[in-house]
N, C-alpha and C positions, 0 to 999 in steps of 0.2 A: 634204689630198688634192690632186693635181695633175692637170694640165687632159687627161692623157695616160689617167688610170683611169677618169672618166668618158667620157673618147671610147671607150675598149675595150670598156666597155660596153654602152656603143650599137652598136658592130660586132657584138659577141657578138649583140644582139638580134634586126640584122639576118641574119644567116647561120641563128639559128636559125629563122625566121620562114619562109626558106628551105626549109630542112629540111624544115617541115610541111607544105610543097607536094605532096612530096612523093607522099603517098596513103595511104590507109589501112591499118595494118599488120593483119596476119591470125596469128592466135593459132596458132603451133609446136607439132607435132606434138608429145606428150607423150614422155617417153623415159624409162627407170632410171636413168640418169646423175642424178648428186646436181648442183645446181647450182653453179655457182661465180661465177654472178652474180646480179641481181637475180631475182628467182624470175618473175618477170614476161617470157618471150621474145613474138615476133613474127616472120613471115616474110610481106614482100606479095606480093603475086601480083605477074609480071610487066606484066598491063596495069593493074593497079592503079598501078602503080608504080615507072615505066620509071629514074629518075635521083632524086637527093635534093631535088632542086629543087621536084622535082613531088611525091614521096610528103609532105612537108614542110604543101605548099600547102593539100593534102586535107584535112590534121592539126587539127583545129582548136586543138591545144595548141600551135601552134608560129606563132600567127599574127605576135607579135612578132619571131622569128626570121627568118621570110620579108620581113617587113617590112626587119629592119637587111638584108637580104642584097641588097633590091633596093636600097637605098638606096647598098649597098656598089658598087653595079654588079659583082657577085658572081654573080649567077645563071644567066647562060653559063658560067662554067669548072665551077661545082657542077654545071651539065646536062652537062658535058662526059663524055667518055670515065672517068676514072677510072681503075681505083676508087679511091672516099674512103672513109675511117672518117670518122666525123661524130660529135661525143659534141654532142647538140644541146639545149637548157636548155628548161624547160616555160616558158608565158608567168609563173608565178605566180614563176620565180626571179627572170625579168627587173621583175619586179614592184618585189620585195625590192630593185633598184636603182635605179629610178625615175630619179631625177636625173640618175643618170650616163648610163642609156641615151637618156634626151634630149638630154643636153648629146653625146654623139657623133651623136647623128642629126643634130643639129643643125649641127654642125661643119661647113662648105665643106670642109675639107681632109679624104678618108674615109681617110686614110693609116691614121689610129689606128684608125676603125671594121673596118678591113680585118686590122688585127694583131690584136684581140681574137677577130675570127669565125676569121683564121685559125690561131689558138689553140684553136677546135675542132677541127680538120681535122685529120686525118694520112693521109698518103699511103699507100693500099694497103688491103686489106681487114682487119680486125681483129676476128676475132667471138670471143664470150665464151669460148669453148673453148680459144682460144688463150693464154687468160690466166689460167687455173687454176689459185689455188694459187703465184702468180707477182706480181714485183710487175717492170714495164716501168717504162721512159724513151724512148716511143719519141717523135721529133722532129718538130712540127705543120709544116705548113705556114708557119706564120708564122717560124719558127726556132727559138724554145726547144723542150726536151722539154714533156714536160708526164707528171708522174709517175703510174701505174695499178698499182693494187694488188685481185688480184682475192685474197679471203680467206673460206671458207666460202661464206655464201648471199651477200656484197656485193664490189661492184666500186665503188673509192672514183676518184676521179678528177680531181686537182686540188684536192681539197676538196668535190667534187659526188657526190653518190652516182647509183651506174646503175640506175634505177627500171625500165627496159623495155631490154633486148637484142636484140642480132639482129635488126634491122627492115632486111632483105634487098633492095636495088631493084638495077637492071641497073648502076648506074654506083658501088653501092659498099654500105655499110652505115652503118645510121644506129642510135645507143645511146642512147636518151633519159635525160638527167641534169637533177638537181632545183634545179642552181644555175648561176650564171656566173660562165665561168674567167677570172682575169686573167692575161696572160700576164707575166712577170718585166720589169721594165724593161730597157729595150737597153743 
């Protein structure tokens, strides 16, 4: 393993730690529509949860995510305007990486923490409805794609599955997934 997957890691950690700043999401109105992601949605209330940064913080599954985000100095453009799609990792994925998300916290240089979290991101809003039945490549922030396959009740994503959808704030949406992405080597 090279010194480049545990720093991503640890980005991924930070950005999602971010994410749970956010606030707490609020359980979507029921509908007929058959799901086409995780059967699990959420929509926050507006002062619940003005930007990703801040619904994130509230979260308390996202405390390591907030954590790499501040570490990333990432948390002014995640409050920014937007909107973001966020596929954001519960602490228990970042868990499962232990070492590596230290060894990028720990890193001086957040170059790498900042390519992994921005391997969550993608620019523009992306809610589960858009991905029915469909499999995207759409392009992170950080510059690779990052592949989504929404099939029946799951939406797979990099390897992460979408446990919770559509968590709605003013500067984007945030899709809680149960691992952490590595972004392709450059």
């Amino acid at each position: 393993m090279t010194i480049m997957r545990p720093l991503a890691y640890a980005g991924l950690g930070a950005a999602l730690a971010v994410l749970a700043a956010c606030g707490q999401p609020q359980p979507a109105p029921e509908t007929n529509a058959a799901p086409s992601v995780a059967a699990e949605t959420a929509t926050a209330t507006p002062d619940a949860a003005s930007n990703i940064v801040g619904a994130a913080s509230a979260d308390p599954r996202f405390t390591t995510l907030v954590s790499a985000i501040t570490a990333a100095d990432l948390g002014a453009t995640l409050s920014g305007e937007g909107p973001f799609t966020v596929f954001a990792p519960v602490n228990e994925a970042f868990a499962a990486v232990e070492t590596d998300v230290q060894a990028l916290l720990a890193n001086p240089d957040k170059a790498p923490l900042r390519r992994v979290l921005g391997y969550h991101v993608v620019p523009g809003r992306l809610m589960a409805a858009d991905l029915a039945g469909q499999t995207e490549t759409p392009a992170t922030v950080a510059g690779p794609t990052l592949p989504l396959t929404a099939s029946g009740q799951s939406v797979l994503v990099g390897g992460a599955t979408v446990i919770q959808a559509d968590i709605v704030v003013g500067n984007g949406v945030i899709h809680v997934i149960d691992g952490v992405l590595t972004p392709p080597a450059p």
